[in-house]
N, C-alpha and C positions, 0 to 999 in steps of 0.2 A: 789182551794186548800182546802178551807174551806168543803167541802164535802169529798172531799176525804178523810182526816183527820176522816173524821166525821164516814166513813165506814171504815177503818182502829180500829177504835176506837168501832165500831159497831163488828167486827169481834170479840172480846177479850169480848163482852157484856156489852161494854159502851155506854153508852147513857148518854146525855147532854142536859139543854133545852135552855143555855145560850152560845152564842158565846164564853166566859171567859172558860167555864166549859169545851170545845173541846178545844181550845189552849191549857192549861194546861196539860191538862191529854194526850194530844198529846206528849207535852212535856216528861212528866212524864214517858210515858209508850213505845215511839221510838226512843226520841233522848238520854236520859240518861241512858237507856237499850245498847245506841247503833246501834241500829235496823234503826235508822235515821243518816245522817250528820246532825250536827246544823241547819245547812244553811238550811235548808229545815222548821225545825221550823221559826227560822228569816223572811223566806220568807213569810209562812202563815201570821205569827205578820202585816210583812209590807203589805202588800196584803189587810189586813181588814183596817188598817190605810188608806191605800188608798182610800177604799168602803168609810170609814166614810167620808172623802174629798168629792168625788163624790158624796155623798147623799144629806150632810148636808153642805158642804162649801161653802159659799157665794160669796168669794170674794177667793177663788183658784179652781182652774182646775187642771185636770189629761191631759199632755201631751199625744201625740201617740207614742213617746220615750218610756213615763214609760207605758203606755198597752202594748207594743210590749215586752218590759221585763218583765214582770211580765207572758204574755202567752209564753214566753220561759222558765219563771221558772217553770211554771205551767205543762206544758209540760215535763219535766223533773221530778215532782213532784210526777205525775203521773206514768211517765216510774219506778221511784223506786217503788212505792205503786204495780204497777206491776209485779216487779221481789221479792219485798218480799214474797204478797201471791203465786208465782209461777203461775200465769195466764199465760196461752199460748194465743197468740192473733191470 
């Protein structure tokens, strides 16, 4: 999701070098335009919360429950990021 975002944000000529700096301006520039449901930012947010768990956490795991949901939102994320720019697949 974090990519997608990231070319979505690249199409408009944004560019970002901090994870913080793409969330935001994701924000900023699809969901409060409108162009995004919330939920879709929310999901990005929760989605790196998760990476950070899986990178750095010690003492918690990422169930196959939450991977299985998160590549359905991701999925989903994409299918919009798709019908925005009018990509035919």
């Amino acid at each position: 999701m974090f990519y997608i975002a990231e070319a979505l944000l690249n199409e408009k000529d944004l560019r970002f070098s901090k994870h913080g700096g793409v969330h935001s301006a994701f924000g900023e520039h699809f969901v409060k335009t409108g162009l995004f449901d919330p939920k879709y930012h929310e999901w990005l947010l929760d989605a790196f919360d998760q990476r950070i768990v899986g990178d750095y956490g010690l003492d918690m795991a990422i169930t196959i429950d939450q991977v299985q949901g998160m590549l359905i939102q991701a999925r989903s994320f994409l299918q919009e990021a798709v019908r925005l720019l009018g990509i035919v697949e």
